[in-house]
C-alpha positions in Angstrom: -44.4 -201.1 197.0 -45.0 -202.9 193.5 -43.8 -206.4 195.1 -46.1 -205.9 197.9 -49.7 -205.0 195.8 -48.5 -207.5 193.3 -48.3 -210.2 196.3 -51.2 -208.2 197.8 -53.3 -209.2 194.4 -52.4 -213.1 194.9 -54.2 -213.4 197.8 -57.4 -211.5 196.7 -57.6 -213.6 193.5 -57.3 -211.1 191.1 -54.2 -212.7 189.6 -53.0 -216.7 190.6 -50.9 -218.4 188.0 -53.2 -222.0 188.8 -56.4 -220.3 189.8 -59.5 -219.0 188.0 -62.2 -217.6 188.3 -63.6 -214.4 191.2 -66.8 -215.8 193.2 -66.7 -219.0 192.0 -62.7 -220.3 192.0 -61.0 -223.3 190.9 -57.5 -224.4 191.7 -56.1 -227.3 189.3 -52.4 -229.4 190.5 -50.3 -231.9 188.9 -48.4 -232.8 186.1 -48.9 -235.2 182.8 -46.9 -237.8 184.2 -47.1 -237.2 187.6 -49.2 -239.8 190.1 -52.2 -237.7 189.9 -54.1 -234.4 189.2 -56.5 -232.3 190.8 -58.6 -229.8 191.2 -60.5 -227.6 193.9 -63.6 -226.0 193.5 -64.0 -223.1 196.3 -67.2 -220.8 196.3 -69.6 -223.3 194.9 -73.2 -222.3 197.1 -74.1 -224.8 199.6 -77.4 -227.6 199.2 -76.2 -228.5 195.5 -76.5 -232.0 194.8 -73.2 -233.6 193.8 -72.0 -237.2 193.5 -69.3 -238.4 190.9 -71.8 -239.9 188.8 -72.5 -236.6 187.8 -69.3 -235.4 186.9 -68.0 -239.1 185.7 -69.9 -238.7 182.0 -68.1 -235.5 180.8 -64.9 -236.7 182.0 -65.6 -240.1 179.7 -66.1 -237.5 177.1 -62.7 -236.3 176.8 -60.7 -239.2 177.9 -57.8 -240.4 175.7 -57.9 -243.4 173.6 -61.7 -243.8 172.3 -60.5 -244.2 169.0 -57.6 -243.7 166.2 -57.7 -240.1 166.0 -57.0 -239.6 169.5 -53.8 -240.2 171.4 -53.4 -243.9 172.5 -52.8 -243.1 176.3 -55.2 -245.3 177.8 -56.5 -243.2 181.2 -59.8 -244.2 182.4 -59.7 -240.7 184.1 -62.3 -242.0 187.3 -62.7 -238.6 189.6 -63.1 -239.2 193.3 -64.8 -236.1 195.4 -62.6 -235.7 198.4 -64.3 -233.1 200.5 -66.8 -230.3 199.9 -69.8 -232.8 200.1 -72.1 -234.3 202.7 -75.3 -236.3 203.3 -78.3 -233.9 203.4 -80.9 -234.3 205.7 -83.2 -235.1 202.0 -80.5 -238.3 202.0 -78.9 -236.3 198.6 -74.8 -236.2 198.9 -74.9 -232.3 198.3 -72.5 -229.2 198.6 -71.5 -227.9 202.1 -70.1 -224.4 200.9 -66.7 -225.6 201.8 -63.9 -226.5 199.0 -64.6 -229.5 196.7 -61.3 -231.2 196.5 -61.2 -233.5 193.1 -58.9 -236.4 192.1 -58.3 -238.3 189.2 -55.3 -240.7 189.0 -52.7 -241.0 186.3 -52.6 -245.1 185.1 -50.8 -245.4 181.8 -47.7 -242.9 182.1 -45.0 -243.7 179.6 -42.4 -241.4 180.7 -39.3 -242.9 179.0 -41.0 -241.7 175.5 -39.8 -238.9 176.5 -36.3 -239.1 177.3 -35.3 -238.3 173.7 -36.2 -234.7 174.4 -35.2 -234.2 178.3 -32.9 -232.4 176.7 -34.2 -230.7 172.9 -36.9 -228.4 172.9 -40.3 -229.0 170.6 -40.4 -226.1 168.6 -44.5 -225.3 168.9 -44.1 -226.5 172.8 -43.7 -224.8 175.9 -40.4 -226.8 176.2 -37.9 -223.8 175.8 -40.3 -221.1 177.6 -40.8 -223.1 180.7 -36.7 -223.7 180.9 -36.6 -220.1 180.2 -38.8 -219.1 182.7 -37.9 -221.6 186.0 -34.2 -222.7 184.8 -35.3 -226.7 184.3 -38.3 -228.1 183.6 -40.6 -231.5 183.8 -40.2 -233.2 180.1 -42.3 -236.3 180.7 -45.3 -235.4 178.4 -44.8 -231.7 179.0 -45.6 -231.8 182.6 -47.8 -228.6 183.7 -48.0 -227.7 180.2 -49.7 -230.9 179.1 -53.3 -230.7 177.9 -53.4 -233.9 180.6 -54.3 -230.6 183.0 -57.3 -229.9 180.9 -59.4 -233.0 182.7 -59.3 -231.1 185.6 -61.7 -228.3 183.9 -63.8 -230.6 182.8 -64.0 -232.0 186.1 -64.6 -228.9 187.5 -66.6 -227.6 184.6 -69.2 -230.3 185.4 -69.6 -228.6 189.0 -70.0 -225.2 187.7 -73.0 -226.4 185.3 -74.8 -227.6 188.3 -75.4 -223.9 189.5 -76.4 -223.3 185.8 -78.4 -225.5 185.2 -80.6 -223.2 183.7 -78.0 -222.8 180.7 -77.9 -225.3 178.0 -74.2 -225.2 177.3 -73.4 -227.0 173.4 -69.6 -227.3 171.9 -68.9 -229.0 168.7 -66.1 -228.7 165.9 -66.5 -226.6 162.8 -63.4 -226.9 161.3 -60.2 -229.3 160.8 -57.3 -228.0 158.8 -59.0 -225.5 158.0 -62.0 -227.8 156.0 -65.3 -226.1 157.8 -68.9 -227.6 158.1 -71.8 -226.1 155.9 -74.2 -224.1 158.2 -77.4 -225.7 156.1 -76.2 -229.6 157.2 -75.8 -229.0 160.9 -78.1 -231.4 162.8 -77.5 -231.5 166.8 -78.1 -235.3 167.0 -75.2 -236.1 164.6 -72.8 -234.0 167.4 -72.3 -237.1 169.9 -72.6 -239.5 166.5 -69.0 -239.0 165.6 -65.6 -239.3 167.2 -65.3 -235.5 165.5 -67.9 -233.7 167.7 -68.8 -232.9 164.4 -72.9 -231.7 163.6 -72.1 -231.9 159.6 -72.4 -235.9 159.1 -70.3 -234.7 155.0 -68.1 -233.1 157.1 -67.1 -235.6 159.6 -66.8 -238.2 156.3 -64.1 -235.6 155.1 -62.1 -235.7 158.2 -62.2 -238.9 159.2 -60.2 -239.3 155.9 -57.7 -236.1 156.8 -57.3 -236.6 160.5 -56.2 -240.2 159.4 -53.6 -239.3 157.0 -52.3 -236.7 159.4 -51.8 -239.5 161.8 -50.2 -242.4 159.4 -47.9 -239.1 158.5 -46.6 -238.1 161.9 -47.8 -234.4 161.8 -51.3 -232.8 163.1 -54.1 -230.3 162.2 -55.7 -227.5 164.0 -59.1 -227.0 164.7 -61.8 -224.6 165.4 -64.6 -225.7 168.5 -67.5 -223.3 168.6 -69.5 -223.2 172.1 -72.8 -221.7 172.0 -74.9 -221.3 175.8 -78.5 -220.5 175.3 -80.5 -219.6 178.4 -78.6 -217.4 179.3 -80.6 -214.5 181.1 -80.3 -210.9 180.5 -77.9 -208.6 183.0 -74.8 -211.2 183.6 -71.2 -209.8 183.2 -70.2 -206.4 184.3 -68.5 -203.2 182.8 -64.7 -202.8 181.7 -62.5 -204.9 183.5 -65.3 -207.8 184.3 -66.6 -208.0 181.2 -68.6 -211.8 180.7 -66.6 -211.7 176.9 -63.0 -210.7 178.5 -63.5 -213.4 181.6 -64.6 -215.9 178.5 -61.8 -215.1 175.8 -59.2 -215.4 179.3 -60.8 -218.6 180.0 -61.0 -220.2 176.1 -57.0 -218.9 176.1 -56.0 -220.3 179.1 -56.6 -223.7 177.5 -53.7 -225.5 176.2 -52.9 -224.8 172.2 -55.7 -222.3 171.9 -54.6 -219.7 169.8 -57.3 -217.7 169.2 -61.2 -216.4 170.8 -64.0 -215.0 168.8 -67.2 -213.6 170.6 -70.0 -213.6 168.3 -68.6 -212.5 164.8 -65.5 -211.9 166.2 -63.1 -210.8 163.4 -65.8 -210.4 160.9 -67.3 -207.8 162.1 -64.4 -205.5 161.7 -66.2 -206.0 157.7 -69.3 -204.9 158.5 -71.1 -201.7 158.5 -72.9 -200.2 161.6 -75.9 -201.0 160.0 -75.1 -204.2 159.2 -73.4 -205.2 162.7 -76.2 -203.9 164.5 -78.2 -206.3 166.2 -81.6 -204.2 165.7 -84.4 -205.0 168.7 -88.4 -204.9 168.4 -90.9 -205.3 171.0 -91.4 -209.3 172.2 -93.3 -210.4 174.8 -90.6 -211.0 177.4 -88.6 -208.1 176.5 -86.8 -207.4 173.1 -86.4 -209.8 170.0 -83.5 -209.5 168.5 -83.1 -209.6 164.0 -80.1 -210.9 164.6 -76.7 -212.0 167.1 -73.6 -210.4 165.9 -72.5 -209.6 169.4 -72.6 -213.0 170.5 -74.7 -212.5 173.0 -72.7 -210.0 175.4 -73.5 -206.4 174.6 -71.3 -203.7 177.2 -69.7 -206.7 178.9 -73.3 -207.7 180.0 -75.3 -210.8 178.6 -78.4 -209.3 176.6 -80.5 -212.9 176.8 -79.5 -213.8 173.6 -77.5 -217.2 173.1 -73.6 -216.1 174.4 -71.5 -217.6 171.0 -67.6 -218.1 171.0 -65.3 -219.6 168.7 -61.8 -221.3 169.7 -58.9 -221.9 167.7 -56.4 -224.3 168.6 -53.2 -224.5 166.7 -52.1 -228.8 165.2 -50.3 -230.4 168.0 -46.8 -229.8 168.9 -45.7 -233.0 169.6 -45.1 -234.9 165.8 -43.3 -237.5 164.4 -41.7 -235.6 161.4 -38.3 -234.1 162.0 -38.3 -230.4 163.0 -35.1 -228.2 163.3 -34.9 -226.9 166.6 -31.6 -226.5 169.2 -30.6 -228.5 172.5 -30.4 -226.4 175.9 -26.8 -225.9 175.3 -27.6 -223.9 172.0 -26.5 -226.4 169.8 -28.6 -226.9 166.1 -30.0 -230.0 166.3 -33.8 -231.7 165.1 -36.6 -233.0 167.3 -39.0 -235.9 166.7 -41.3 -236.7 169.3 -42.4 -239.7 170.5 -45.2 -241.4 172.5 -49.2 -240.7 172.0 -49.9 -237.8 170.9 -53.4 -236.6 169.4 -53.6 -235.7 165.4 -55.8 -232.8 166.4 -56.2 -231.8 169.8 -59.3 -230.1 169.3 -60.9 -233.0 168.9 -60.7 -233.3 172.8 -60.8 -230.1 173.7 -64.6 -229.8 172.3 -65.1 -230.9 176.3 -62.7 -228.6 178.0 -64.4 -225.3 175.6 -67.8 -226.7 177.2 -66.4 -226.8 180.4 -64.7 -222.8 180.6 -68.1 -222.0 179.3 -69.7 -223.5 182.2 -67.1 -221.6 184.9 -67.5 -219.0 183.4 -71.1 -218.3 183.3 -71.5 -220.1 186.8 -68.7 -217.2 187.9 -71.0 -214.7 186.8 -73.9 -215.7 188.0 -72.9 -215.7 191.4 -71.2 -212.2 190.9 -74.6 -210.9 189.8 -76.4 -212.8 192.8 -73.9 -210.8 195.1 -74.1 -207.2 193.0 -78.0 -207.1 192.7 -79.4 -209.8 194.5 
């Protein structure tokens, strides 16, 4: 009975081990070193307008190999739209309602960097939990587990933010090894100024310096990528077990090396007092003005109209030159150094891939609401 409402729950998309998402669903395929990845986008409403062009610029956005602090793997990541769109009668290439199949090819695989470790696992990697878990595994960059799945979201991340457009969806980096950015120097214009995603122009000075010796080392940094969505309307989410701040932690985790969600003050606010936490409300003109945003914008598992704030920690890459102790799949003690092109700090490029589970999310939700109370 438990194998058949567990297979039962499959099929009504409550639990998929590639798919996301309720309303609006997304299905992503392939492997780091594979010919190809892919996504499809099922759910999305009919009469959107769509063309590559305007999913092409957030795809350039995380691509591999801009600059020194990135991985070297030269990808040009080009998405073709495969189905799910057709001339309108207006002469616009829009949505049909029917599943947007997405492609982007792999170009620069190096798979025999890799051959070292076909059979070690990277200690930090998913190496020895995949072998656990299927009895052999796909070593060639990490194969499912690579963060090469993560253009995919982005991909279909640029899709969802056409049914929001009403959102203005922001990502940027506020810390790297653990050096943060000073609230009183953040300037929005400086975001897309540096390879860093970085709105402290001090700050990104400082890294550029870290991230590099990190590199030249052989090891990696972590990073923190705060999201913030503003325009968000009042009465998105639902209670308990469809909460907008449990479907976005689930989201932000499901992304490769994230280790850690915050929602608004997040782990802070276990410091505060009630009075301090409270996000007190006075009259405005279209509806309530809030002193302040502690919640991060969800109250209940609802949005309240406030900006929705999250914070996403992803742990230093895996994958480093220095020597680690770690054992072969026989058992045996032995040490592991990876290597191929590996990025210094993968939240670097995964300021992008936050922006893009932001914009599922939400889109999710909206459409839930549409369907709930019209």
């Amino acid at each position: 009975m438990l194998a058949r409402q567990a297979a039962d729950a499959r099929y009504d998309g409550t639990m998929s081990w590639n798919t996301f998402g309720r309303t609006l669903r997304f299905t992503t395929w392939g492997e780091s070193h594979g010919p190809a990845i892919g996504a499809v986008v099922d759910g999305c409403p009919p009469g959107i307008a769509l063309t590559e062009t305007d999913i092409q610029p957030f795809l350039d956005a995380r691509k591999p190999g801009q600059n020194k602090f990135t991985t070297q793997r030269k990808e040009p990541d080009a998405v073709r739209i495969l189905s799910g769109v057709f001339e309108a009668p207006d002469g616009q290439q829009r949505t049909t309602g029917t599943p947007i199949s997405l492609l982007i090819e792999n170009t620069d695989q190096r798979s025999k960097d890799y051959s070292e470790i076909a059979n070690t696992y990277r200690p930090g990697h998913a190496d020895y939990a995949y072998d656990a878990k299927y009895g052999f595994r796909d070593y060639r960059g990490g194969g499912r587990s690579s963060a090469r799945e993560t253009a995919m979201r982005v991909a279909a991340g640029a899709v969802a933010r056409r049914i929001v457009g009403e959102v203005d969806i922001l990502a940027y980096v506020s810390e790297i090894g653990g050096d943060r950015i000073d609230p009183a120097n953040f300037d929005r214009d400086q975001i897309s100024g540096n390879p860093f995603w970085c709105p402290d122009a001090d700050a990104a000075k400082r890294w550029e310096a870290l991230v590099d010796d990190a590199r030249k080392a052989g090891s990696s940094l972590g990073a923190v990528v705060e999201c913030v969505a503003s325009g968000v309307p009042a009465g998105w989410g639902a209670p308990l077990y469809a909460k907008l701040d449990s479907d976005l932690a689930a989201g932000m985790m499901s992304i490769n090396a994230v280790k850690g969600v915050e929602i608004g003050d997040g782990f802070d606010a276990a410091r505060l007092t009630g009075e301090q936490n409270a996000d007190a409300m006075t009259p405005g003109e279209n509806g309530p003005h809030f002193a302040a945003n502690h919640a991060g914008g969800i109250a209940g598992g609802i949005s309240t109209g406030q900006p929705v704030v999250c914070r996403v920690a992803f742990k230093p890459t895996s994958s480093i030159l220095t020597p680690v102790p770690s054992i072969d799949r026989q058992g045996a003690a032995t040490q592991v150094r990876t290597k191929g092109r590996h990025d210094p700090c993968v939240g670097i490029r995964g300021t992008p891939v936050v922006e893009a589970m932001m914009a599922l999310v939400l889109a999710d939700h909206k459409l839930l609401h549409r369907a709930q109370c019209g």
